[in-house]
C-alpha positions in Angstrom: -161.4 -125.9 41.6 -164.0 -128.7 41.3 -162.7 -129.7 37.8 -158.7 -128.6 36.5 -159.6 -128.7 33.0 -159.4 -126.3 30.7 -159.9 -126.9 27.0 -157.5 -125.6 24.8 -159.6 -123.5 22.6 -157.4 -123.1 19.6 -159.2 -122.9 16.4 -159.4 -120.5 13.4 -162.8 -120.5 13.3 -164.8 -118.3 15.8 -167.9 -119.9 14.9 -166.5 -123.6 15.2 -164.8 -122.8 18.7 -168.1 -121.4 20.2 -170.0 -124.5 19.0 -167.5 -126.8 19.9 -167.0 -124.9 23.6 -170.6 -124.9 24.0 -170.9 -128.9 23.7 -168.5 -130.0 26.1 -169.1 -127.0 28.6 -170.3 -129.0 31.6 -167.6 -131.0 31.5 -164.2 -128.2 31.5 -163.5 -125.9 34.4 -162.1 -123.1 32.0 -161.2 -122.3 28.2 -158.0 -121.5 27.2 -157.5 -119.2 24.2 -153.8 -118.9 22.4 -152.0 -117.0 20.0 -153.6 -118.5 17.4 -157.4 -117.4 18.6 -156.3 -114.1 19.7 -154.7 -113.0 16.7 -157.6 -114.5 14.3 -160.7 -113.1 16.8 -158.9 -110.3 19.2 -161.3 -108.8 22.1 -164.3 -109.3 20.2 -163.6 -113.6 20.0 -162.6 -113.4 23.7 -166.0 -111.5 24.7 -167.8 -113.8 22.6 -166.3 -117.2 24.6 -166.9 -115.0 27.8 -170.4 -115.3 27.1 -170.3 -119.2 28.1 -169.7 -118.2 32.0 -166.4 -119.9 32.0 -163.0 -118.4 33.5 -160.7 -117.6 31.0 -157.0 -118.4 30.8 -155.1 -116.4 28.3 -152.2 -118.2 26.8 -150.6 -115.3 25.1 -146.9 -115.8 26.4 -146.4 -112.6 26.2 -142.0 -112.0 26.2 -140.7 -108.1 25.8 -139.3 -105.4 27.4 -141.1 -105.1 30.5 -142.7 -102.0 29.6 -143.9 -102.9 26.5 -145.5 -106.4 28.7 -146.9 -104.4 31.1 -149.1 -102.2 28.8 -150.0 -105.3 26.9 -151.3 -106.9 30.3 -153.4 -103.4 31.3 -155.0 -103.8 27.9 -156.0 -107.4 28.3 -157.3 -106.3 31.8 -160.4 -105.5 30.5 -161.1 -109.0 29.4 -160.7 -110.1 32.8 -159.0 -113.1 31.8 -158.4 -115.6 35.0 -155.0 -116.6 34.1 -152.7 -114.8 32.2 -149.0 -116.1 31.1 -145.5 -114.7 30.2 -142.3 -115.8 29.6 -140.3 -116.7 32.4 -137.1 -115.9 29.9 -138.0 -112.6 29.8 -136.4 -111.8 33.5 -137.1 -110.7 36.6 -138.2 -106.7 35.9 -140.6 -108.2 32.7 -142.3 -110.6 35.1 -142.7 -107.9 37.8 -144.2 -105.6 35.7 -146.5 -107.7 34.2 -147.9 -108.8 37.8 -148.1 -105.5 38.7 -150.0 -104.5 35.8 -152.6 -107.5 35.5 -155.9 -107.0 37.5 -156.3 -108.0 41.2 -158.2 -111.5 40.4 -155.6 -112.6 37.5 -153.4 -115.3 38.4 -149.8 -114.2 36.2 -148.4 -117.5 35.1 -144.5 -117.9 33.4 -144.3 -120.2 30.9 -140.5 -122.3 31.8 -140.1 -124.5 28.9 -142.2 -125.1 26.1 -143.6 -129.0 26.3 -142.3 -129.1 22.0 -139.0 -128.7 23.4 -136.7 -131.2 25.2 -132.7 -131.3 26.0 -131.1 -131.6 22.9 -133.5 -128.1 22.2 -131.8 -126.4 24.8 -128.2 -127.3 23.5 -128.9 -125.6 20.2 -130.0 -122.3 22.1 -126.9 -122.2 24.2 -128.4 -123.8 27.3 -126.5 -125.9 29.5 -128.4 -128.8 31.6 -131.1 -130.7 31.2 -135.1 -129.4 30.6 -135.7 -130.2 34.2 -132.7 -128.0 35.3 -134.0 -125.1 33.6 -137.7 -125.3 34.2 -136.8 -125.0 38.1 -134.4 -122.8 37.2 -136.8 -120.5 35.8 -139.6 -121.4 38.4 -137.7 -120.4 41.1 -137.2 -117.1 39.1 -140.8 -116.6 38.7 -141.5 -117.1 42.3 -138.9 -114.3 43.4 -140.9 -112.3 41.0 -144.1 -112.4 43.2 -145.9 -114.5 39.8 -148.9 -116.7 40.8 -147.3 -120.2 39.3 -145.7 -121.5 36.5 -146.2 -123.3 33.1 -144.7 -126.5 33.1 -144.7 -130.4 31.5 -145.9 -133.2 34.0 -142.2 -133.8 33.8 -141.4 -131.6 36.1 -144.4 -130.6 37.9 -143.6 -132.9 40.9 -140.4 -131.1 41.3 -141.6 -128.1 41.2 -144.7 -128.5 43.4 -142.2 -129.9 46.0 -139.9 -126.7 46.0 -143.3 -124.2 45.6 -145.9 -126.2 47.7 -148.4 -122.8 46.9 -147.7 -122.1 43.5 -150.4 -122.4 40.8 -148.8 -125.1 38.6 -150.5 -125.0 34.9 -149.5 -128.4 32.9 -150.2 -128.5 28.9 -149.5 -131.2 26.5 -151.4 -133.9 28.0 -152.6 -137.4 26.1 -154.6 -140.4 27.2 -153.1 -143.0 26.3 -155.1 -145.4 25.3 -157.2 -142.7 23.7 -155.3 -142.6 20.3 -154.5 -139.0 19.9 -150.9 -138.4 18.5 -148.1 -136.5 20.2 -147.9 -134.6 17.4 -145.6 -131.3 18.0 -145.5 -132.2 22.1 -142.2 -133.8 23.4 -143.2 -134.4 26.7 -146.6 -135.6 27.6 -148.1 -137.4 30.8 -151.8 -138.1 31.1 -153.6 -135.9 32.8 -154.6 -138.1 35.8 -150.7 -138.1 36.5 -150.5 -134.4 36.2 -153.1 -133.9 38.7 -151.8 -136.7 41.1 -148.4 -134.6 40.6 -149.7 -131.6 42.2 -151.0 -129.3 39.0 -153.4 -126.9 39.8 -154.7 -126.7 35.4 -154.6 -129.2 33.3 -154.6 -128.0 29.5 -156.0 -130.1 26.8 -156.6 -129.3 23.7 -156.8 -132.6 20.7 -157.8 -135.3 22.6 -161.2 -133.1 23.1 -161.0 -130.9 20.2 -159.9 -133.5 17.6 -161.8 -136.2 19.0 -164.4 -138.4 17.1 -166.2 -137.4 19.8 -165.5 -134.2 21.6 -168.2 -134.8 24.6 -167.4 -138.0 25.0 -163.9 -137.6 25.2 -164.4 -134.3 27.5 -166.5 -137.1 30.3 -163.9 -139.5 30.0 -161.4 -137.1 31.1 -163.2 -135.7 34.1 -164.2 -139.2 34.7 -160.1 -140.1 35.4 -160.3 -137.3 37.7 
């Protein structure tokens, strides 16, 4: 992949994200599209963003019973999204089905611990251990599922890239930091120079190019770290 990043495409606006994806196209690899964009546009947004050329990577995190997640992933299949994730807390049988259902060129991707979460999260749900306990916890569940790779914070991508040396490692919440851009919601943020050094295959960012003064400009500076 000549350039790992893929531009959270989050907005309510259809219109918006299309001229905002547009502008700073030569400069991602991919767009993502979350909950937020799927439930506001549905297939018709997703077909419009398809339009630019770029691989898709839907962030839909989808977490049911696995029958109910595998229809959901043959119904998607006709977007023919490039990445695709799931919970890695709904179990073994969920993310089995859900690989068996996506399409032969979707990469199946379980999301291990949300980067607005930290320890003292994981306490109030019951969890024992720290956040890097359970994300390779949970990565080494996804692998025995036969999933492509995992969703995890620079945190712990090292760790798991050492214990999965093929896995397809997809690393959110990133910030520059001398670019400005708050944390906001996100716990645990790395830039995404470190990310990439630590052995992630995506890197996911979303304000410092979407809520930039300057969304170009702040697209080229982060290929340019790269």
């Amino acid at each position: 992949m000549s350039n790992p990043v893929y531009l959270a495409l989050d907005l309510p606006q259809l219109d918006a994200a299309l001229a905002l994806a547009q502008r700073v196209r030569e400069h991602v690899g991919g767009i993502k599209l979350g909950l937020e964009f799927f439930c506001a546009h549905g297939h018709h947004g997703v077909h419009e963003i398809a339009r630019l050329g770029l691989p898709l990577f839907l962030d839909l995190k989808l977490h049911d019973i696995p029958n109910t997640v595998a229809g959901a992933m043959q119904a998607i299949r006709v977007l023919e999204p490039a990445i695709v994730t799931v919970h890695a807390a709904g179990g073994r049988a969920m993310m089995e089905d859900a690989k068996a259902a996506a399409g032969e060129q979707c990469k199946v991707v379980a999301v291990t611990l949300l980067t607005s979460l930290d320890g003292r999260d994981l306490a109030r749900t019951g969890v024992e251990g720290s956040a890097h306990d359970q994300v390779l916890r949970l990565a080494e569940l996804a692998r025995l599922s036969g999933l492509d790779g995992v969703v995890c914070s620079g945190h712990e991508v090292a760790a798991v890239h050492a214990a999965w040396k093929d896995g397809f490692l997809v690393v959110p919440g990133l910030r520059l930091p001398a670019d400005g851009t708050a944390a906001g919601d996100q716990k645990r943020t790395v830039a995404p120079r470190q990310a990439r050094d630590a052995g992630a295959s995506v890197l996911v960012v979303g304000r410092p190019i979407s809520r930039a003064a300057d969304p170009l400009a702040a697209a080229r500076a982060i290929e340019a770290t790269l």
